[in-house]
C-alpha positions as CSV (number, residue, x, y, z in Angstrom):
1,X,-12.0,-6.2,11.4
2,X,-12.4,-3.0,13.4
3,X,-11.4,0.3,12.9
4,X,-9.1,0.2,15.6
5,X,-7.8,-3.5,14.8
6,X,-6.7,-2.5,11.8
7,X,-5.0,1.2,12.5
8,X,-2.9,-1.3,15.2
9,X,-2.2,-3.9,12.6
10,X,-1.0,-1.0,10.6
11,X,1.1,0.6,13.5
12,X,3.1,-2.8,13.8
13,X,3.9,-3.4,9.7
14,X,4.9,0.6,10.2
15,X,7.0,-0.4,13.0
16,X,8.7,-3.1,11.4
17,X,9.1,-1.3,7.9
18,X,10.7,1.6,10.0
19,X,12.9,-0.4,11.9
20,X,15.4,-1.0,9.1
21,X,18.1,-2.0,10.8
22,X,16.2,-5.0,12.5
23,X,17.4,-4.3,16.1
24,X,13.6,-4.1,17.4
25,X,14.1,-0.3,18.0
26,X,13.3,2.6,16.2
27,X,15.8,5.3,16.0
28,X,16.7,8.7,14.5
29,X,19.0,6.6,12.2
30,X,15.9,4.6,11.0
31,X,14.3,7.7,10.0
32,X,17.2,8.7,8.1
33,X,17.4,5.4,6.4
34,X,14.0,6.2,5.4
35,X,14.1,9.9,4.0
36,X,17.3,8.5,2.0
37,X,15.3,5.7,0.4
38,X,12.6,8.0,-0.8
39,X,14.7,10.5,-2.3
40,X,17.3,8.1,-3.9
41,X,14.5,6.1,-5.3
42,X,12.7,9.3,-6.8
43,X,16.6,10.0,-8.3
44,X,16.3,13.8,-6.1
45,X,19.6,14.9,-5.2
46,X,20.1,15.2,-1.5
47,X,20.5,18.9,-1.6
48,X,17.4,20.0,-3.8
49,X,14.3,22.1,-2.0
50,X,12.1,19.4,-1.9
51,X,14.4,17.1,-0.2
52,X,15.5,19.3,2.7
53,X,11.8,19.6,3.3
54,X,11.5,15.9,3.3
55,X,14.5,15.2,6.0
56,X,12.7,18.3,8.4
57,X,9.7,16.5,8.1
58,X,11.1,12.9,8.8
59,X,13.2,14.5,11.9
60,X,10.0,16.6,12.9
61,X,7.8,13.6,13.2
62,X,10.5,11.6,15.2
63,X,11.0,13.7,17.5
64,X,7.0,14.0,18.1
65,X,7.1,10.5,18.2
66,X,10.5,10.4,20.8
67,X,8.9,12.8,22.7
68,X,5.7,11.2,23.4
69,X,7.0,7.7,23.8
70,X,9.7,9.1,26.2
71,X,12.7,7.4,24.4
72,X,14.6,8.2,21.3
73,X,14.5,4.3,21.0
74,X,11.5,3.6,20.9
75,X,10.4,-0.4,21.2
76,X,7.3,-1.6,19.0
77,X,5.4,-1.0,22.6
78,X,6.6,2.8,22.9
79,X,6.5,3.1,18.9
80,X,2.5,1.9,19.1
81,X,1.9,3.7,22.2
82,X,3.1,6.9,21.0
83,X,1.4,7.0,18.0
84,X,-2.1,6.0,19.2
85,X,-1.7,9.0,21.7
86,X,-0.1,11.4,19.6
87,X,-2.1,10.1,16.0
88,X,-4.9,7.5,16.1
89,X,-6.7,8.5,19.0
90,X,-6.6,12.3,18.3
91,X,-8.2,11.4,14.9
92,X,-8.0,13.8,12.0
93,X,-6.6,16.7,14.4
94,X,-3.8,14.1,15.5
95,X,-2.8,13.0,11.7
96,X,-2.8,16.6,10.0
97,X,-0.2,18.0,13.2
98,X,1.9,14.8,13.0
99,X,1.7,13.0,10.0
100,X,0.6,15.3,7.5
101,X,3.6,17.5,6.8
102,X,5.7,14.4,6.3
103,X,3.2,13.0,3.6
104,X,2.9,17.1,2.3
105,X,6.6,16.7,1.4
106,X,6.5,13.3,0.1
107,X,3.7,14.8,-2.5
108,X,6.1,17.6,-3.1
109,X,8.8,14.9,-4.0
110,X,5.9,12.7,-6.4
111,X,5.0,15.5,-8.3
112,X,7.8,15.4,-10.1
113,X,6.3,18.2,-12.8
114,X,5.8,20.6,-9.9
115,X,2.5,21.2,-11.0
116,X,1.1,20.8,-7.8
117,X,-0.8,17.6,-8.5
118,X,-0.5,13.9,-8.6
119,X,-1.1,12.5,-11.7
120,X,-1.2,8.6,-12.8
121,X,1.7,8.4,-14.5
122,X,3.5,10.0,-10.8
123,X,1.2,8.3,-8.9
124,X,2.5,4.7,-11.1
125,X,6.3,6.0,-10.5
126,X,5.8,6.1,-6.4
127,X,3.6,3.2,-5.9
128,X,7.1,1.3,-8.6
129,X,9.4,3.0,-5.5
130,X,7.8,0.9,-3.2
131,X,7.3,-1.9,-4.8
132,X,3.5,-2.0,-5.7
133,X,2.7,-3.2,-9.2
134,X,0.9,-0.4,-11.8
135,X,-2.1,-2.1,-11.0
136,X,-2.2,-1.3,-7.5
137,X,-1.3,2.9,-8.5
138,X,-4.2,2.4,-11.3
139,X,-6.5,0.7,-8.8
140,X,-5.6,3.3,-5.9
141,X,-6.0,6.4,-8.1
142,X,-9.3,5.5,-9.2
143,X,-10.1,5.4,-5.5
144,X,-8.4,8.4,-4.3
145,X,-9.5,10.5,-6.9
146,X,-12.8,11.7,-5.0
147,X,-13.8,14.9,-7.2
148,X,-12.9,12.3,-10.7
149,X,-10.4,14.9,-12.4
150,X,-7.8,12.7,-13.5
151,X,-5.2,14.5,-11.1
152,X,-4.9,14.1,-7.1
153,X,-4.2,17.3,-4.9
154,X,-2.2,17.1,-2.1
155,X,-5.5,17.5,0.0
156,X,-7.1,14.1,-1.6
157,X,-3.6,12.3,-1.2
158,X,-3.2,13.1,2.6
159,X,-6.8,12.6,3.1
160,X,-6.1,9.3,1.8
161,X,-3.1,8.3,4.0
162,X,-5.0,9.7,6.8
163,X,-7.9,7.2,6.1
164,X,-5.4,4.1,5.7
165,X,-3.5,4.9,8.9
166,X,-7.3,5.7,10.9
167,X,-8.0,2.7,9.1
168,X,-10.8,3.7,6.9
169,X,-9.2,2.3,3.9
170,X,-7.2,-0.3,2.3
171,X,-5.7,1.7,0.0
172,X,-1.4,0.5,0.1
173,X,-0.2,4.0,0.3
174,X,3.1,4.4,1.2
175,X,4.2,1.2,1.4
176,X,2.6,0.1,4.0
């Protein structure tokens, strides 16, 4: 499978996990449905630091997305349109102005010890939120872990994500 055969075939399962209330659109409220099941999931209160970052970042990469695809509902067409232009085919520039702060402040939301790493006890706790099995986290840690330290920075974790969503890995971060 291709690079770019798979960074599509990840654009539609993105689509269709972000379209959660099934109507074949993706819409601010989908978003929001999204930022709520991360922090409720994670047990952070709605109000805390880390959250409000979350919900800017969320909103912030909608609206990049809206904008580009020229609708704030935006079909699986205009979704996957959108974010080849804006993401995939702007490569790493295109993932660290649009995606990366949303997975920053997911990190910020892991790393529950606020010690600014990821370690595999966290890393076992977000891959439980969405429904991966320990073995996956243990598996993907191992992988992710480029320097071998035990810990992941935020800088190996969104290189990671970057990778899966360029389609450079297989690694199930994030769900998806």
């Amino acid at each position: 499978m291709t690079t770019a055969v798979k960074a599509n075939d990840r654009l539609e399962e993105r689509f269709r996990l972000w379209d959660h209330n099934g109507n074949g659109v993706i819409e601010r409220s989908d978003f929001e449905v999204e930022f709520e099941g991360i922090i409720e999931r994670f047990g952070v209160d709605a109000s805390a630091p880390g959250a409000a970052a979350l919900r800017a970042a969320y909103q912030g990469l909608f609206d990049r997305l809206a904008q580009a695809a020229g609708t704030e509902e935006m079909s699986k067409e205009d979704f996957i349109r959108a974010a080849e232009s804006e993401i995939v085919s702007r490569g790493d520039a295109g993932f660290s102005e649009v995606l990366q702060p949303t997975i920053q402040a997911v990190a910020t939301i892991v790393d529950t010890d606020g010690d600014g790493q990821i370690s595999p006890t966290e890393m076992q706790r977000w891959f439980a939120a969405i429904g991966l099995a320990p073995e996956q986290s243990d598996e993907a840690f191992r992988e992710i872990d480029a320097d071998g330290d035990g810990s992941l920075t935020v800088t190996e974790l969104v290189a990671a994500v970057r990778d899966y969503h360029l389609g450079k890995n297989d690694i199930p971060l994030l769900g998806v």
